[in-house]
N, C-alpha and C positions, 0 to 999 in steps of 0.2 A: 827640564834642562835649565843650569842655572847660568843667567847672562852673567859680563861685569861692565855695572854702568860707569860709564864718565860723563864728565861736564868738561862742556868746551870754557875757555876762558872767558868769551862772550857771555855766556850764559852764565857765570859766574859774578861777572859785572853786571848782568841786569838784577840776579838776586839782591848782589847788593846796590843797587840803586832803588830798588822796590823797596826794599828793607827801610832804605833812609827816608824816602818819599812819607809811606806809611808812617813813621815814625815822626816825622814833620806835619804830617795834615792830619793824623790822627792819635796816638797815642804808642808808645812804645809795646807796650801788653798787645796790642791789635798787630803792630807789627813782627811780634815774635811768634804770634799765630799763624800768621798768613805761613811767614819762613820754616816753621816747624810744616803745616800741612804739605807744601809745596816741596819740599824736599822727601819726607815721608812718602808723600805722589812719585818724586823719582825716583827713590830708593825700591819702589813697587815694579818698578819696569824688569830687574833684573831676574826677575819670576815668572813673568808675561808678558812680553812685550808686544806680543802680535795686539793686544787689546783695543789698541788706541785707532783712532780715525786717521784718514788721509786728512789735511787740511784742504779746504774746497779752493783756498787762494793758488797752493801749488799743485790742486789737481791739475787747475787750468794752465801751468805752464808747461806741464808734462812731467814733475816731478812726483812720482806717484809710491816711491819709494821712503816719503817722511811721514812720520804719524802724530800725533798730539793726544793728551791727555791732558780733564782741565782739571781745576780751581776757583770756580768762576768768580769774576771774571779773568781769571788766569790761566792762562796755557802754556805748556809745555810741550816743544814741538825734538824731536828725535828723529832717529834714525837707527836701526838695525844692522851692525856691520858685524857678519861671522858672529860669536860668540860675544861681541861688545853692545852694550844701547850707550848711545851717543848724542848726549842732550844739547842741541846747537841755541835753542832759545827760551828764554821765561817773556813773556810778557802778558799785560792787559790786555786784553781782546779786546777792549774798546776803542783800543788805538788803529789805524789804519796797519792792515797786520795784511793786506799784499804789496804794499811800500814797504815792509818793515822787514817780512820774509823773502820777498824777492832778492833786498841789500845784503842781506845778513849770510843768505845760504848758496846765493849763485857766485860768492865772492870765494865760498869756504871750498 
């Protein structure tokens, strides 16, 4: 069964803020890397979505309906709606990412 993924505009702005970040602390080539795997990663959802994990941050709020698939350290955190996968977040894992998932998905 073949999904159709979207990206929320959020997630769209963290692409490219990762993008620019990498590209300022590291090298341009490092950042077209990350952006090609990490979109490839979502482009992959529309095949399998069930794959990915619950994130442990929103198990514990009771949101048990979001999943994530990484990059490490990168994640991409989704959502399964009918026939859509619906990617609400890119980020670093290293970052405090139940501040970061709480703001981001209890607002959406």
């Amino acid at each position: 069964m073949a999904y159709e993924a979207l990206i929320t505009d959020d997630a769209e702005i963290d692409l490219q803020e990762l993008y620019e970040y990498i590209a300022r602390a590291d090298s341009i080539g490092a950042a077209d890397h990350v952006l090609d795997r990490l979109e490839e990663l979502a482009g992959t959802l529309a095949a399998d979505p069930s794959r990915g994990s619950t994130p442990k941050e929103l198990r514990s709020l009771g949101l048990g309906e979001y999943r994530q698939l990484f990059f490490k350290p990168y994640r991409v955190v989704y959502r399964v709606l009918d026939k859509r996968v619906v990617i609400y977040l890119v980020a670093d894992g290293r970052r405090n990412m139940q501040s970061l998932l709480s703001r981001r998905l209890l607002r959406s």
